[in-house]
HTML snippet that shows the backbone in 3Dmol.js (N, CA, C, O; Angstrom):
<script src="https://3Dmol.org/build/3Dmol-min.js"></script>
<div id="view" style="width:600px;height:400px;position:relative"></div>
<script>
const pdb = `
ATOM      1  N   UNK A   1      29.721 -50.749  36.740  1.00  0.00           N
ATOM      2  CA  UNK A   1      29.433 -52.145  36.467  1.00  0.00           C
ATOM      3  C   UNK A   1      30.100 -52.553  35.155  1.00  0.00           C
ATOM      4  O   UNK A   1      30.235 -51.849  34.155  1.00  0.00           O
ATOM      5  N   UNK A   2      30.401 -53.517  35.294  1.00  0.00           N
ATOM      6  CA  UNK A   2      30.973 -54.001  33.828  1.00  0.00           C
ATOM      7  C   UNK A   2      30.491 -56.133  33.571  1.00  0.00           C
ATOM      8  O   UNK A   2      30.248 -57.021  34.388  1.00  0.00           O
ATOM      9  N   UNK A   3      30.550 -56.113  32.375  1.00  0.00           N
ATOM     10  CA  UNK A   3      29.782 -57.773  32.299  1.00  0.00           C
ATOM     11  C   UNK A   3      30.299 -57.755  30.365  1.00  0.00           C
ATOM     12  O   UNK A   3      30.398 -56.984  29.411  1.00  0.00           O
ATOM     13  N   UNK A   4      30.506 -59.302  30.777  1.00  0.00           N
ATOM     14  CA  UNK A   4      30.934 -59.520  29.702  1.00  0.00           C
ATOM     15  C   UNK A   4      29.591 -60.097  28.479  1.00  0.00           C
ATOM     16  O   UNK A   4      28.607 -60.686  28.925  1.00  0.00           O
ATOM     17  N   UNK A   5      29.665 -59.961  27.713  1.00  0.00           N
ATOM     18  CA  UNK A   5      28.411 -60.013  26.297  1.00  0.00           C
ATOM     19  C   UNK A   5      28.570 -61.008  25.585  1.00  0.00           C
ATOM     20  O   UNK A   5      29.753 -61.335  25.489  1.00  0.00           O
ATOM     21  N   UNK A   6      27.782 -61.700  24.980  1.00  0.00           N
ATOM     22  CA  UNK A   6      28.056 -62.283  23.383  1.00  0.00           C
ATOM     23  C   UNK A   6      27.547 -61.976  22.927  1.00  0.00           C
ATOM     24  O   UNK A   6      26.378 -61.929  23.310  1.00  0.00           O
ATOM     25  N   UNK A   7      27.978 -61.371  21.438  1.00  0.00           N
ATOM     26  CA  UNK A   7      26.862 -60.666  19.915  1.00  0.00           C
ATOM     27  C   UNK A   7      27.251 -61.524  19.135  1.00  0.00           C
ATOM     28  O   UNK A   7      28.063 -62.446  19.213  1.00  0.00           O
ATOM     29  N   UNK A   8      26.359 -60.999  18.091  1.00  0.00           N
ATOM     30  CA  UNK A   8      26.169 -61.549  16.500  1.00  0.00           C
ATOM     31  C   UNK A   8      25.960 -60.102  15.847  1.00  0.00           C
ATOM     32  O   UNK A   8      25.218 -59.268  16.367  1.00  0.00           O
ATOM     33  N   UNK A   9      26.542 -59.915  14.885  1.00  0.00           N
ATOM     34  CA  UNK A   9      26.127 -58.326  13.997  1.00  0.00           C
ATOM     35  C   UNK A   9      25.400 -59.489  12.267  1.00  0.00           C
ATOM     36  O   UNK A   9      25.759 -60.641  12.025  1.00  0.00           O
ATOM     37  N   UNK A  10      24.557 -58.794  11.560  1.00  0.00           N
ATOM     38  CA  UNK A  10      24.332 -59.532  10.656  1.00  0.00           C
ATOM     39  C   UNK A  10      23.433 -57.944   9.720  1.00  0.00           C
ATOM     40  O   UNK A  10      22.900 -56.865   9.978  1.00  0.00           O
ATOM     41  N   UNK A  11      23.790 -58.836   8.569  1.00  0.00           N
ATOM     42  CA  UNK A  11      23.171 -57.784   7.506  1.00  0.00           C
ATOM     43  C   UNK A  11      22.969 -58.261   6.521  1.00  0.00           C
ATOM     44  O   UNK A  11      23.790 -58.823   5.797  1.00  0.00           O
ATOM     45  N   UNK A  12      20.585 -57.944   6.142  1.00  0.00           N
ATOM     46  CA  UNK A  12      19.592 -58.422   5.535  1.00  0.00           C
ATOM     47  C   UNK A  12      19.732 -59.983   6.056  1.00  0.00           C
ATOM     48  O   UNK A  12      19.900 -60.919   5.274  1.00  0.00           O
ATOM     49  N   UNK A  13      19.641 -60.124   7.436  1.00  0.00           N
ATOM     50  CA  UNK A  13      19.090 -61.531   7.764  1.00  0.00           C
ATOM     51  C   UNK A  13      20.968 -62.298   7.599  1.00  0.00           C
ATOM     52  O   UNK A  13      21.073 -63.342   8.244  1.00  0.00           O
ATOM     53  N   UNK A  14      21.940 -61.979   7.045  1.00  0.00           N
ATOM     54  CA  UNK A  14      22.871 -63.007   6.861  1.00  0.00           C
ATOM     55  C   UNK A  14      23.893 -62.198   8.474  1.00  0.00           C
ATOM     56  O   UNK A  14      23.974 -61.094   9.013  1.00  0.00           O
ATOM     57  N   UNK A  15      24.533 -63.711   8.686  1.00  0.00           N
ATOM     58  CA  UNK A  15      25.746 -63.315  10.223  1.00  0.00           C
ATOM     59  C   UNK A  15      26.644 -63.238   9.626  1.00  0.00           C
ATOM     60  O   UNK A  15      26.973 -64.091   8.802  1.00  0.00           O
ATOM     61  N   UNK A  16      27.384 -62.041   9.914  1.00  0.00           N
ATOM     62  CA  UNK A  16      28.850 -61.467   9.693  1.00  0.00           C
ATOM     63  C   UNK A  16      30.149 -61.686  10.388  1.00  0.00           C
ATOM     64  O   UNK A  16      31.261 -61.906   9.907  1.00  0.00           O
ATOM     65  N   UNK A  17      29.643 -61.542  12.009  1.00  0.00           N
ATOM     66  CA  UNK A  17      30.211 -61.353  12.996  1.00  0.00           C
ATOM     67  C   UNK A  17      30.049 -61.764  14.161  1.00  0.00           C
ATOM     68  O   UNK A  17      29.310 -61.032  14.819  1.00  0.00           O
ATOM     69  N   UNK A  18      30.528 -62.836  14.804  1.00  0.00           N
ATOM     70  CA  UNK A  18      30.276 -62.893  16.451  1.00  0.00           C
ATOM     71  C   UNK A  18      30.932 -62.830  17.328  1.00  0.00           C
ATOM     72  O   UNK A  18      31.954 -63.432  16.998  1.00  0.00           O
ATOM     73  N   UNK A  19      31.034 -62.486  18.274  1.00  0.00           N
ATOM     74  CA  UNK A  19      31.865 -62.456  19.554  1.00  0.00           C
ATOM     75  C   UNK A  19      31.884 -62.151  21.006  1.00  0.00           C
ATOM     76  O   UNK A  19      30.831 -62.303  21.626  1.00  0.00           O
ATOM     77  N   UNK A  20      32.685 -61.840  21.477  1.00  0.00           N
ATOM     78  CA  UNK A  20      32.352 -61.526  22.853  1.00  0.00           C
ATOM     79  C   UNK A  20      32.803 -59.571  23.116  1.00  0.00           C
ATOM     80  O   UNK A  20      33.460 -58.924  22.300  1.00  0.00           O
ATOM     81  N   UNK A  21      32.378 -59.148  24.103  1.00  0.00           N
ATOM     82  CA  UNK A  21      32.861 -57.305  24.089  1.00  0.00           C
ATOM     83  C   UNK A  21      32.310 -57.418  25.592  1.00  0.00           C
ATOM     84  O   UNK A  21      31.544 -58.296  25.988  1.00  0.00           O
ATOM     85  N   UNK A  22      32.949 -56.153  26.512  1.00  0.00           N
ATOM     86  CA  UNK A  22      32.607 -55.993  27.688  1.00  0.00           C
ATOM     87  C   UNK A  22      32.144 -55.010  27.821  1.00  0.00           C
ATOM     88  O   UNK A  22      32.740 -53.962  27.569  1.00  0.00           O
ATOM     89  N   UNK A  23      30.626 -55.090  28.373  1.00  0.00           N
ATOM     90  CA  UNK A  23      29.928 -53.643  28.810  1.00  0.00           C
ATOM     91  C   UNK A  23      30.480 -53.031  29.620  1.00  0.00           C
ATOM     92  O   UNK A  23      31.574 -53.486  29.952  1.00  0.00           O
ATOM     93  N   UNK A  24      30.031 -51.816  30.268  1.00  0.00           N
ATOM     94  CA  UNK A  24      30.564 -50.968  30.778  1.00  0.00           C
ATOM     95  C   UNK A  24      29.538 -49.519  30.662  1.00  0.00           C
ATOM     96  O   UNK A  24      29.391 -48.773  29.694  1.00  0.00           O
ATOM     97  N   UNK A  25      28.728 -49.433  32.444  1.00  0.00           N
ATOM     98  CA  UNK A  25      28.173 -48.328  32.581  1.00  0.00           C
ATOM     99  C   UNK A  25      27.838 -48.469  33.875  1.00  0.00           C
ATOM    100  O   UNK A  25      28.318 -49.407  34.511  1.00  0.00           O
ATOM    101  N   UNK A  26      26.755 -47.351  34.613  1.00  0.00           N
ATOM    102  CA  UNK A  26      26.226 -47.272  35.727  1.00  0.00           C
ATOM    103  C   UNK A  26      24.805 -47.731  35.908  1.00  0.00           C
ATOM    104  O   UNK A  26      24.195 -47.928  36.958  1.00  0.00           O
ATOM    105  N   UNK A  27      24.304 -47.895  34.332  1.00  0.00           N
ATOM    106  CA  UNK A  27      23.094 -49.212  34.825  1.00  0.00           C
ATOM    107  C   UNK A  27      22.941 -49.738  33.565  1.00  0.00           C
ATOM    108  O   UNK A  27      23.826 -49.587  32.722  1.00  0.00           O
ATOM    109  N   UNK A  28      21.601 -50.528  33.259  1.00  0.00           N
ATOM    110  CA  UNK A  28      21.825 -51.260  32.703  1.00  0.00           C
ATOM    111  C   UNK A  28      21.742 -50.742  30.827  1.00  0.00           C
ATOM    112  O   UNK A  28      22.381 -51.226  29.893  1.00  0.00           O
ATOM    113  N   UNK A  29      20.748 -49.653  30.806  1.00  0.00           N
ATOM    114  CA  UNK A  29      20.641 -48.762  29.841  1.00  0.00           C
ATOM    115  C   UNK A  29      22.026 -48.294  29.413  1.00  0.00           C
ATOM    116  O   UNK A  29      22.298 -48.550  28.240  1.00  0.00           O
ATOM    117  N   UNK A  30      22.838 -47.742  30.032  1.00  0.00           N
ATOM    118  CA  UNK A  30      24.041 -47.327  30.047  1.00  0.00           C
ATOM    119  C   UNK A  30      24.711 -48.522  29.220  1.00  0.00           C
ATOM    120  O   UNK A  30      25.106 -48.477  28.055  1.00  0.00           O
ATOM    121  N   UNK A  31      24.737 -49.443  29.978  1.00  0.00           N
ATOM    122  CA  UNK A  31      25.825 -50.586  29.279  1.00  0.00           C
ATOM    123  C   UNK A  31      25.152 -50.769  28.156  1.00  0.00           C
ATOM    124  O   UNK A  31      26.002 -50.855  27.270  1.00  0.00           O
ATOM    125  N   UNK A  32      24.101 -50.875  27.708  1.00  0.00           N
ATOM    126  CA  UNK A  32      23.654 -51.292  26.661  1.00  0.00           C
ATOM    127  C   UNK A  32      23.704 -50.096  25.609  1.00  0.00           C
ATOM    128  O   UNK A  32      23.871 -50.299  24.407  1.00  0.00           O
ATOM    129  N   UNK A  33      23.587 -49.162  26.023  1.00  0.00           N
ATOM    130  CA  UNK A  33      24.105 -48.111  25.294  1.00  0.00           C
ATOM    131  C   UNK A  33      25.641 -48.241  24.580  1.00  0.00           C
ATOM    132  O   UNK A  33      25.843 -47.900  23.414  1.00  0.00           O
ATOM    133  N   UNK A  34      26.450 -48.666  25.271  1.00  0.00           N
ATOM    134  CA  UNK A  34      27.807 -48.448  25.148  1.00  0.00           C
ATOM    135  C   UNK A  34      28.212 -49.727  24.448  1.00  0.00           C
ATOM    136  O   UNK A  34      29.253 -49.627  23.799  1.00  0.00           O
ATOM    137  N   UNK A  35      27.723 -50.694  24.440  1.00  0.00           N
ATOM    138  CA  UNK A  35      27.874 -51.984  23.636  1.00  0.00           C
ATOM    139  C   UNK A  35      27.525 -51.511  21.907  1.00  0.00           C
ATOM    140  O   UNK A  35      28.414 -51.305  21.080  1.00  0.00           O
ATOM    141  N   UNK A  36      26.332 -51.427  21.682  1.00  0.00           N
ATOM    142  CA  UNK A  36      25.504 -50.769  20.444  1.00  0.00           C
ATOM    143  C   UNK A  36      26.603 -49.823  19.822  1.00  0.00           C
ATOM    144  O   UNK A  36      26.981 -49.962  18.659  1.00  0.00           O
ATOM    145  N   UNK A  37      27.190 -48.656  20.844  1.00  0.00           N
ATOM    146  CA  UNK A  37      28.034 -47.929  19.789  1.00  0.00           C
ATOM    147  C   UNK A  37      29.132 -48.275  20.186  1.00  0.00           C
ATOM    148  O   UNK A  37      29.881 -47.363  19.836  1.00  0.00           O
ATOM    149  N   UNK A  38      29.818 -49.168  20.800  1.00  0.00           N
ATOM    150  CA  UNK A  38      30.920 -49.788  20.331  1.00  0.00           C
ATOM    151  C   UNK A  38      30.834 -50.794  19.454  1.00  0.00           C
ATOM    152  O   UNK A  38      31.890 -51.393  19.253  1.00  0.00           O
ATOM    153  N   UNK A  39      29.717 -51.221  18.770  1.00  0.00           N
ATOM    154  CA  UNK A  39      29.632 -52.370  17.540  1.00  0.00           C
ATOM    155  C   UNK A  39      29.135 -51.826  16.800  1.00  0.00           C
ATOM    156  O   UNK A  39      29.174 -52.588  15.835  1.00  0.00           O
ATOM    157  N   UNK A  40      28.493 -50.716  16.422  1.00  0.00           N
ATOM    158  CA  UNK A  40      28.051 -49.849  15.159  1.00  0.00           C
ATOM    159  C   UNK A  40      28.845 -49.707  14.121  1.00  0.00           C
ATOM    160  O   UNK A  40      28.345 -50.012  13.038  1.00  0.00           O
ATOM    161  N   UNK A  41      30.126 -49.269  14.128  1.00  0.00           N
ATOM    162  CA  UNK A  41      31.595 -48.849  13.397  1.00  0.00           C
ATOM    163  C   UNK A  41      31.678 -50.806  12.319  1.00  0.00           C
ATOM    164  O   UNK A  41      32.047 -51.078  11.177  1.00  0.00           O
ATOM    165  N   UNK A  42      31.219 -51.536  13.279  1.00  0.00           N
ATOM    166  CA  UNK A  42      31.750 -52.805  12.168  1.00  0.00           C
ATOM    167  C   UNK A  42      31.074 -53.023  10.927  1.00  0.00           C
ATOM    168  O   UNK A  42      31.435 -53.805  10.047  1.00  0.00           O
ATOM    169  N   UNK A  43      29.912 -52.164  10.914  1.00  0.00           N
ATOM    170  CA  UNK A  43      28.956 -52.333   9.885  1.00  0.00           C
ATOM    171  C   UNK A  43      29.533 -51.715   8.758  1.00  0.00           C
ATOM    172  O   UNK A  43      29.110 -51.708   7.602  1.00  0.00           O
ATOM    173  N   UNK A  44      30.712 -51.115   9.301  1.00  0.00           N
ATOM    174  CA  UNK A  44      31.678 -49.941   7.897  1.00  0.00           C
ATOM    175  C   UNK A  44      30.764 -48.360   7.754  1.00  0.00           C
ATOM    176  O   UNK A  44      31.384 -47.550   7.064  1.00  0.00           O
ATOM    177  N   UNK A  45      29.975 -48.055   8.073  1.00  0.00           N
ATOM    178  CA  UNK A  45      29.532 -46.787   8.043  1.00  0.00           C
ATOM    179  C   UNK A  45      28.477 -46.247   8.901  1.00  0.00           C
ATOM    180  O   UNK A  45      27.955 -47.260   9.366  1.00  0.00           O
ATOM    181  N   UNK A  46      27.981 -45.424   9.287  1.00  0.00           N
ATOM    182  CA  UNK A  46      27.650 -44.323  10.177  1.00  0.00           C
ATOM    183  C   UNK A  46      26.086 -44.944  10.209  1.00  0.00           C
ATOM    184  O   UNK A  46      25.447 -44.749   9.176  1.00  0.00           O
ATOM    185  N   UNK A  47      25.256 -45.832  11.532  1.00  0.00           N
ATOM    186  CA  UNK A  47      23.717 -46.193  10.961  1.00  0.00           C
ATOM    187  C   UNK A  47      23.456 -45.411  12.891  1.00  0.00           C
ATOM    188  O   UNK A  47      24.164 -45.268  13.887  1.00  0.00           O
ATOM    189  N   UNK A  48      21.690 -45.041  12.404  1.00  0.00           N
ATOM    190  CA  UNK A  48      21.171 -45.534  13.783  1.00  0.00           C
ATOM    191  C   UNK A  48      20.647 -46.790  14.257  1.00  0.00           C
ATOM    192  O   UNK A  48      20.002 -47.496  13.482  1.00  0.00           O
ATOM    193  N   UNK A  49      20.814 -47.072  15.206  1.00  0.00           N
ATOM    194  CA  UNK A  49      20.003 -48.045  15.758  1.00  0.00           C
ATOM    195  C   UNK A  49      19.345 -48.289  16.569  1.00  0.00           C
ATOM    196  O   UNK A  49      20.013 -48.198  17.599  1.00  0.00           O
ATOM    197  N   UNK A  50      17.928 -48.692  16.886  1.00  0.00           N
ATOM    198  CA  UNK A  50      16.729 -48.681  17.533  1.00  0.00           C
ATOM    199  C   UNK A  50      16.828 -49.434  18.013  1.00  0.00           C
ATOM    200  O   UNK A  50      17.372 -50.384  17.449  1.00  0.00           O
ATOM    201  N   UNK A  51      16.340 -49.592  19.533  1.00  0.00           N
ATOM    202  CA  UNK A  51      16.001 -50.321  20.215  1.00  0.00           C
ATOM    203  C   UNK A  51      14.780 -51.366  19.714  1.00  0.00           C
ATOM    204  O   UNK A  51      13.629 -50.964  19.886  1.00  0.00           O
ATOM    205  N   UNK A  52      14.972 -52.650  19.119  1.00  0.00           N
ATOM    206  CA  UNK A  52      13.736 -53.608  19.160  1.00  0.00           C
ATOM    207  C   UNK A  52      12.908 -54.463  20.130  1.00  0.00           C
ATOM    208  O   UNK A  52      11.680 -54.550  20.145  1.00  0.00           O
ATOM    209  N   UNK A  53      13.839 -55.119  20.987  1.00  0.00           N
ATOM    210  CA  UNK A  53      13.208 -56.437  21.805  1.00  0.00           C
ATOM    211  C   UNK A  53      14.444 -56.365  22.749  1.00  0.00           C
ATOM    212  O   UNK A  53      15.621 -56.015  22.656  1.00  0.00           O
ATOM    213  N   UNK A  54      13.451 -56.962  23.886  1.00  0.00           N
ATOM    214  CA  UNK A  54      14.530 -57.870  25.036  1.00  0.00           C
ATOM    215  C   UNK A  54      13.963 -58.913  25.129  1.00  0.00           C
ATOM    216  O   UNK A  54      12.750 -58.867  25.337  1.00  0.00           O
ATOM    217  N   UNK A  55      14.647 -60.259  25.007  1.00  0.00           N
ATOM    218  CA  UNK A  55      13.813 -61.273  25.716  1.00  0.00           C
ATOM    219  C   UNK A  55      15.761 -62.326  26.361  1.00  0.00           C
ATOM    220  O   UNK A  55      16.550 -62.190  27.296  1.00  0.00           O
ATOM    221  N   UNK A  56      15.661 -63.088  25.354  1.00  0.00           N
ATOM    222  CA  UNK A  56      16.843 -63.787  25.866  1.00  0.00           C
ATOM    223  C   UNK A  56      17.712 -62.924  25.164  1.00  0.00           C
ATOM    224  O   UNK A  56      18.174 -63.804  24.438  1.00  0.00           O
ATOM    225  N   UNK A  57      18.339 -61.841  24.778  1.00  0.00           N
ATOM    226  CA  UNK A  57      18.953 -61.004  24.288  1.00  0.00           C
ATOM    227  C   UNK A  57      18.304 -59.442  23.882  1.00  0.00           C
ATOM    228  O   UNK A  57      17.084 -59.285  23.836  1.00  0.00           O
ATOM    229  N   UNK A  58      18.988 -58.639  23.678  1.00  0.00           N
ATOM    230  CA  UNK A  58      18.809 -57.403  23.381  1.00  0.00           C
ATOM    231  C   UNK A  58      19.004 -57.276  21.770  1.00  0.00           C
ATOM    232  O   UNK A  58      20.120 -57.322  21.252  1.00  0.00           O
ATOM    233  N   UNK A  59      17.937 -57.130  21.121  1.00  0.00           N
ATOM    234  CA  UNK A  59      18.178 -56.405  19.865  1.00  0.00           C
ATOM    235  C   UNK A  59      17.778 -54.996  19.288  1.00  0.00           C
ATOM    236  O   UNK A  59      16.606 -54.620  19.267  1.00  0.00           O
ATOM    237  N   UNK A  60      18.512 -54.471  18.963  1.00  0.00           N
ATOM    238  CA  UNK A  60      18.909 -53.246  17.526  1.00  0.00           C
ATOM    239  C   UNK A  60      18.753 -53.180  16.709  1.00  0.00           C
ATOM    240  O   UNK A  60      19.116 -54.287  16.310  1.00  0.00           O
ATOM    241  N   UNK A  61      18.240 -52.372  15.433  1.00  0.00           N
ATOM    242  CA  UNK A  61      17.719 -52.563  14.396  1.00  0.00           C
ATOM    243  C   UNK A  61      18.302 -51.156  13.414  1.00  0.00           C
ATOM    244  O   UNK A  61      18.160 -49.977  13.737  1.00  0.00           O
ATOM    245  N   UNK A  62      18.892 -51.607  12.315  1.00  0.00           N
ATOM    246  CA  UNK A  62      18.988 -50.194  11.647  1.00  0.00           C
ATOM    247  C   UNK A  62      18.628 -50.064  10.106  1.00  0.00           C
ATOM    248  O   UNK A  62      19.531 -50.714   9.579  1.00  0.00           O
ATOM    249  N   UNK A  63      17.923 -49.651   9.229  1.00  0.00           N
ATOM    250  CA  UNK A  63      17.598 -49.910   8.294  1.00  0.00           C
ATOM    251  C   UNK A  63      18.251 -48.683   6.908  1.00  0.00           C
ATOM    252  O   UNK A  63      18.516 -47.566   7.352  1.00  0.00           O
ATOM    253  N   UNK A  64      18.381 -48.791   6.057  1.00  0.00           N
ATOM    254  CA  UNK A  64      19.435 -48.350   4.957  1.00  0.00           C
ATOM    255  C   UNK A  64      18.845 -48.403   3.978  1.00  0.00           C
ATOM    256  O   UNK A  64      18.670 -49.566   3.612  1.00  0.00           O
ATOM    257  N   UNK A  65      18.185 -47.224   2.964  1.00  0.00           N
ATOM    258  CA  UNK A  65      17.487 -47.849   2.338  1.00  0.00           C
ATOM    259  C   UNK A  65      18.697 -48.616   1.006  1.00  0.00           C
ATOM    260  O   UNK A  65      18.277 -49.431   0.185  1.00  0.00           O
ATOM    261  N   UNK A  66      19.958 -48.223   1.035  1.00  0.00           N
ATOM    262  CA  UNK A  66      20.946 -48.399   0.403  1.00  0.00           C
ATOM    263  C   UNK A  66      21.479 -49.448   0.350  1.00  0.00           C
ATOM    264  O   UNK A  66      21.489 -50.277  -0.559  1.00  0.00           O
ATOM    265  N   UNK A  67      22.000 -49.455   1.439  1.00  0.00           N
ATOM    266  CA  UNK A  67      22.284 -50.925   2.626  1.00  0.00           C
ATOM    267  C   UNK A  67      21.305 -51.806   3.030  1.00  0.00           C
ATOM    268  O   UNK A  67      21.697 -52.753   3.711  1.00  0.00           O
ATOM    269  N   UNK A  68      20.242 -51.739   2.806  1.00  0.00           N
ATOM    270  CA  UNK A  68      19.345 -53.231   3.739  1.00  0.00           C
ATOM    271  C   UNK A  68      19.431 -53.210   5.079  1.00  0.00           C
ATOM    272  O   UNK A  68      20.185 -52.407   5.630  1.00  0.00           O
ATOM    273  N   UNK A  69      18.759 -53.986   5.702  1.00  0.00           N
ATOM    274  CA  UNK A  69      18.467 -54.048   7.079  1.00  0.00           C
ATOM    275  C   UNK A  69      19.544 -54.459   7.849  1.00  0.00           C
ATOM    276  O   UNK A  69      20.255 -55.354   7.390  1.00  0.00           O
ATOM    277  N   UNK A  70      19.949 -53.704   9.553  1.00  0.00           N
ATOM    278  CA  UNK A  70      21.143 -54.517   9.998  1.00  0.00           C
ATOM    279  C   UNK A  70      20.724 -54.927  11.324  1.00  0.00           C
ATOM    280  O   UNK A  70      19.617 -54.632  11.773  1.00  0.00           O
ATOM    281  N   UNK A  71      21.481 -55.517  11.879  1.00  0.00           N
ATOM    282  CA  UNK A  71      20.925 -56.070  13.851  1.00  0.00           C
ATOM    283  C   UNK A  71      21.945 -56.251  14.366  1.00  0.00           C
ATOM    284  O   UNK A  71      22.863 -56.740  13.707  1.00  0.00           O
ATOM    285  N   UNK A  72      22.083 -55.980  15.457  1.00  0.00           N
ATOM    286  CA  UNK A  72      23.072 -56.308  16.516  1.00  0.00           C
ATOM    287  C   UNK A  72      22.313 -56.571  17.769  1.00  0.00           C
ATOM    288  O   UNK A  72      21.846 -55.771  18.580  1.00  0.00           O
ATOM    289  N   UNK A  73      22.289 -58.199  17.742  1.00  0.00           N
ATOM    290  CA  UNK A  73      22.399 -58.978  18.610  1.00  0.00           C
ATOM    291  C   UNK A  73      23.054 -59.261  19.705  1.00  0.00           C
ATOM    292  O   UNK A  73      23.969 -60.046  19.458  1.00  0.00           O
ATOM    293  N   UNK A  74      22.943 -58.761  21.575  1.00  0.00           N
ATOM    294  CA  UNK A  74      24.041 -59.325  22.694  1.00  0.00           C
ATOM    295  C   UNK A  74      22.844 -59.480  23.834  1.00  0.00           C
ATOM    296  O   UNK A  74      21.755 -58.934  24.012  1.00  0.00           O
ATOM    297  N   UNK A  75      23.742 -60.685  24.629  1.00  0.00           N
ATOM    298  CA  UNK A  75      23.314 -61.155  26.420  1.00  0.00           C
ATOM    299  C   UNK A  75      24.567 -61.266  26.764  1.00  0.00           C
ATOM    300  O   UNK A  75      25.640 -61.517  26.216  1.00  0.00           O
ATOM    301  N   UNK A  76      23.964 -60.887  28.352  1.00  0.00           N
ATOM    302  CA  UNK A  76      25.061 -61.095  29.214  1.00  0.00           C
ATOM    303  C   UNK A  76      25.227 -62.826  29.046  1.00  0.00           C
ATOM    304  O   UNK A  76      24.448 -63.659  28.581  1.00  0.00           O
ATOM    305  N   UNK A  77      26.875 -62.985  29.759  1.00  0.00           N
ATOM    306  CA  UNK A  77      26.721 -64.269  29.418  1.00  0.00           C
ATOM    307  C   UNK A  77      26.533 -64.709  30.830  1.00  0.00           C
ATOM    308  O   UNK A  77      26.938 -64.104  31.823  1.00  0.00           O
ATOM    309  N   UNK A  78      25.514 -66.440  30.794  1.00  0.00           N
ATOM    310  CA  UNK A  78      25.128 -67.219  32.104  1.00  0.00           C
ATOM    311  C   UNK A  78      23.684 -66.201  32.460  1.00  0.00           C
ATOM    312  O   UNK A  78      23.112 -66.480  33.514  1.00  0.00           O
ATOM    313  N   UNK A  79      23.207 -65.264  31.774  1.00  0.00           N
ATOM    314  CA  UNK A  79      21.988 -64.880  32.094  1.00  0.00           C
ATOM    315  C   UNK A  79      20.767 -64.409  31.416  1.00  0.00           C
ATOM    316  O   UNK A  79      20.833 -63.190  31.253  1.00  0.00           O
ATOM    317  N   UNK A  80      19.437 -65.034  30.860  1.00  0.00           N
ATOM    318  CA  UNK A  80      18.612 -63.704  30.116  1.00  0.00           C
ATOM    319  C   UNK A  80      18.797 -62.547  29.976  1.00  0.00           C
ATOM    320  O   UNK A  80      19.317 -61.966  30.929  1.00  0.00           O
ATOM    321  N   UNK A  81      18.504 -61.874  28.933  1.00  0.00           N
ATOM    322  CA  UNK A  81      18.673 -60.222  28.790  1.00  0.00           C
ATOM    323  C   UNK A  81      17.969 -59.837  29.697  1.00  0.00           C
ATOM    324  O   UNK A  81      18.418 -58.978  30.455  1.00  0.00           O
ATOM    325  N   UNK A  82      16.439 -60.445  29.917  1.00  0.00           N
ATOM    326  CA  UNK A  82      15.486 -59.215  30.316  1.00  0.00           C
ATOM    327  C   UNK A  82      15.658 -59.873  31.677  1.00  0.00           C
ATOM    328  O   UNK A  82      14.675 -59.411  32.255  1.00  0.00           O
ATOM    329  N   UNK A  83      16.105 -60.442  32.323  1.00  0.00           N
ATOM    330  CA  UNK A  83      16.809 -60.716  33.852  1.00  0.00           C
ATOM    331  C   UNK A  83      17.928 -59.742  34.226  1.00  0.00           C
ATOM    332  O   UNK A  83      18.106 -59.082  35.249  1.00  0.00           O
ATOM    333  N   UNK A  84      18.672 -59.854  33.026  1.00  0.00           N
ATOM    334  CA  UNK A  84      19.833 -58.832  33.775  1.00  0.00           C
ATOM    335  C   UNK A  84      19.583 -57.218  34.619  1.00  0.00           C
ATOM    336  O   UNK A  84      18.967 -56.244  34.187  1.00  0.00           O
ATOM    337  N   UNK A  85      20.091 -57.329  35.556  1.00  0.00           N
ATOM    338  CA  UNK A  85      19.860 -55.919  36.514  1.00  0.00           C
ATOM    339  C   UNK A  85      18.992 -55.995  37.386  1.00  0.00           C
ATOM    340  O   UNK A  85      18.890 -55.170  38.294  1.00  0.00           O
ATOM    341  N   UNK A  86      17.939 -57.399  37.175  1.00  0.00           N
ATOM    342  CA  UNK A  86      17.135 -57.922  38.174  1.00  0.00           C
ATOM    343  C   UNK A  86      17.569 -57.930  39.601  1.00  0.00           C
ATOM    344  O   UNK A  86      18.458 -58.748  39.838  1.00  0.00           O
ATOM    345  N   UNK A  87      17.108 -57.134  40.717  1.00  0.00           N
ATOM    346  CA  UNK A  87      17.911 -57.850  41.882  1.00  0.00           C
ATOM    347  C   UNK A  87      16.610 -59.086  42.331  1.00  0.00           C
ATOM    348  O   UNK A  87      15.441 -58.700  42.356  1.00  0.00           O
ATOM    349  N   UNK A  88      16.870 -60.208  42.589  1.00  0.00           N
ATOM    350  CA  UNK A  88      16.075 -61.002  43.297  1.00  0.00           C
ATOM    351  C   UNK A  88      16.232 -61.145  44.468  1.00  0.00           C
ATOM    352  O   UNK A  88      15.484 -61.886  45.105  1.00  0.00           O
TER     353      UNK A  88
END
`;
const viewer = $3Dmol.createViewer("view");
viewer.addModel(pdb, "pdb");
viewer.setStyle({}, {cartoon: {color: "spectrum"}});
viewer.zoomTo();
viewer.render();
</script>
């Protein structure tokens, strides 16, 4: 499966970055997996990131005590997060 995204990356609450990136996996965990660490690297250094929320997007959370707090924000586009993979 593959679907195209829009994010926002931001760090301590301020937006850095937005754009579009194409998932890519065999479900929906997968793609969302593969989005997260293909946008990790923009933050400039090595974070984890936790799964927070789905609602109209998927968010990530990584905290630093060095760095401050970071998020990476994506939805599919034309659909809710927590819809996507829905079959109706």
């Amino acid at each position: 499966m593959k679907q195209m995204m829009n994010y926002v990356l931001s760090s301590d609450g301020n937006e850095f970055e937005r754009g579009e990136i194409e998932a890519i996996g065999e479900s929906v965990y997968e793609m969302t997996e593969y989005v997260v660490e293909r946008l990790t690297p923009h933050f400039g250094y090595r974070l984890e990131f936790d799964f927070v929320d789905v609602s109209n997007e998927w968010t990530f959370s990584a905290d630093d005590e060095e760095e401050g707090s970071h998020t990476i924000r994506f939805a599919p586009e034309g659909i809710h997060a927590d819809k996507f993979g829905i079959e109706e």
